[in-house]
Residue, then its C-alpha position, 0 to 999 in steps of 0.5 A: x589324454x595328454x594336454x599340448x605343450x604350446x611352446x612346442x607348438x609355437x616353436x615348430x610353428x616358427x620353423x615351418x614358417x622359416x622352412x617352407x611356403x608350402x601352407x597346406x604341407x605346414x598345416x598338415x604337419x603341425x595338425x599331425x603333431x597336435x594329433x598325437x599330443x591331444x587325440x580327438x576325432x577332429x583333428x581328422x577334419x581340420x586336416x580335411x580342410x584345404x588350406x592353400x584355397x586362399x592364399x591367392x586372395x590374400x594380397x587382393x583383399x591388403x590391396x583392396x583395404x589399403x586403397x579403400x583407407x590408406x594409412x594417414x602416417x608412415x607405416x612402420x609395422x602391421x598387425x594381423x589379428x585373430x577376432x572372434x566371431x560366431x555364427x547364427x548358432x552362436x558357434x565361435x570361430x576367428x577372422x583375420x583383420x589387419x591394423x597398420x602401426x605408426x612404431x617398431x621396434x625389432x628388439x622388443x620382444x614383448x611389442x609395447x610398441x603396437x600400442x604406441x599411437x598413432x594407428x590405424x585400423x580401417x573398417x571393413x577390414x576382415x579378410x572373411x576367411x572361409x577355412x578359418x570359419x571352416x576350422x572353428x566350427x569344427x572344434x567349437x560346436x560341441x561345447x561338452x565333446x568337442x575340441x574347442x580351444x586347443x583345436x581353435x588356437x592351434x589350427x587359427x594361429x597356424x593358418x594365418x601365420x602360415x597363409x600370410x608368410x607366404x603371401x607377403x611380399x615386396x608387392x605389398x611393401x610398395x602398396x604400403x608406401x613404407x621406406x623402412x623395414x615393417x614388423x608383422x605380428x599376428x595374434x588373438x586378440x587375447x594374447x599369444x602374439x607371434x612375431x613373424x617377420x618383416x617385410x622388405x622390398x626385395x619381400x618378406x623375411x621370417x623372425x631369425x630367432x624365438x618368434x614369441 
């Protein structure tokens, strides 16, 4: 069995992202890529899953966080971060929750700025993600035979960068009150942070080159 090659991954992932809005064509893809790398039985019924379910849902839940604790200081960058959860078994999966950043700095491609102050990350603020739920207890349930961390940093990773590239847009821009171009970044908690793009106006533009 042969092990996945994570900068191929990152790099295809980036250009999905650039490519298409499309997230369940995008999941597909990179699921059918990881397949043939690492093959194991679950890769079947993560891309069983319907990934454009809650892209909808997306700017209700922003608009819905960002009004309930609006940011104190100008907003100059998000960050979306994958936290992890388990459920009454103890079966680990990640949720999406989002902090709003005080810096940025487009040409820091390691992002020291997100841990400048001030920042502010409101409670409550997990978009409660079925599909991510979904996907982690289908790699994560079987300790000894199942999937696990490939399978949960590929399909976790994929989706919010591709379920959030689609959904930003000039409407959130507006809500965020920002006057200048806001960085998005997504990650675990743990490391691998991608940086996807920025949000503008007009609406949402992709990192033009390397995005981790």
């Amino acid at each position: 069995m042969s092990a996945l090659d994570y900068g191929t991954f990152y790099r295809l992932l980036a250009d999905e992202v650039r490519a298409s809005t499309d997230v369940n064509a995008s999941m597909q893809a990179l699921l059918a890529w990881a397949d043939l790398r690492l093959p194991h039985p679950s890769w079947t019924a993560l891309k069983a899953l319907d990934c454009s379910v809650e892209r909808a849902g997306v700017g209700e839940w922003l608009t819905r966080v960002l009004r309930r604790a609006p940011c104190p200081f100008p907003v100059r960058a998000l960050y979306f971060g994958l936290g992890e959860l388990a459920n009454g078994d103890g079966v680990e999966f990640a949720d999406l929750y989002v902090g709003l950043l005080s810096h940025y700095d487009p040409a820091d491609k390691a992002c020291e700025w997100l841990w400048r102050g001030p920042s502010h990350y409101p409670d409550r603020a997990c978009l409660g993600s079925a599909t991510l739920k979904a996907a982690g207890v289908i790699c994560n349930a079987d300790e000894v035979g199942g999937l696990g961390t490939p399978g949960h940093v590929v399909f976790a990773l994929s989706f919010a960068t591709l379920l959030l590239r689609a959904s930003l847009d000039g409407r959130i821009y507006q809500l965020l009150g920002a006057t200048a171009p806001v960085g998005v970044v997504v990650g675990f908690d743990s490391g691998d942070l991608f940086r996807l793009g920025e949000l503008h106006a007009q609406g949402f533009e992709p990192t033009k080159g390397a995005m981790t």
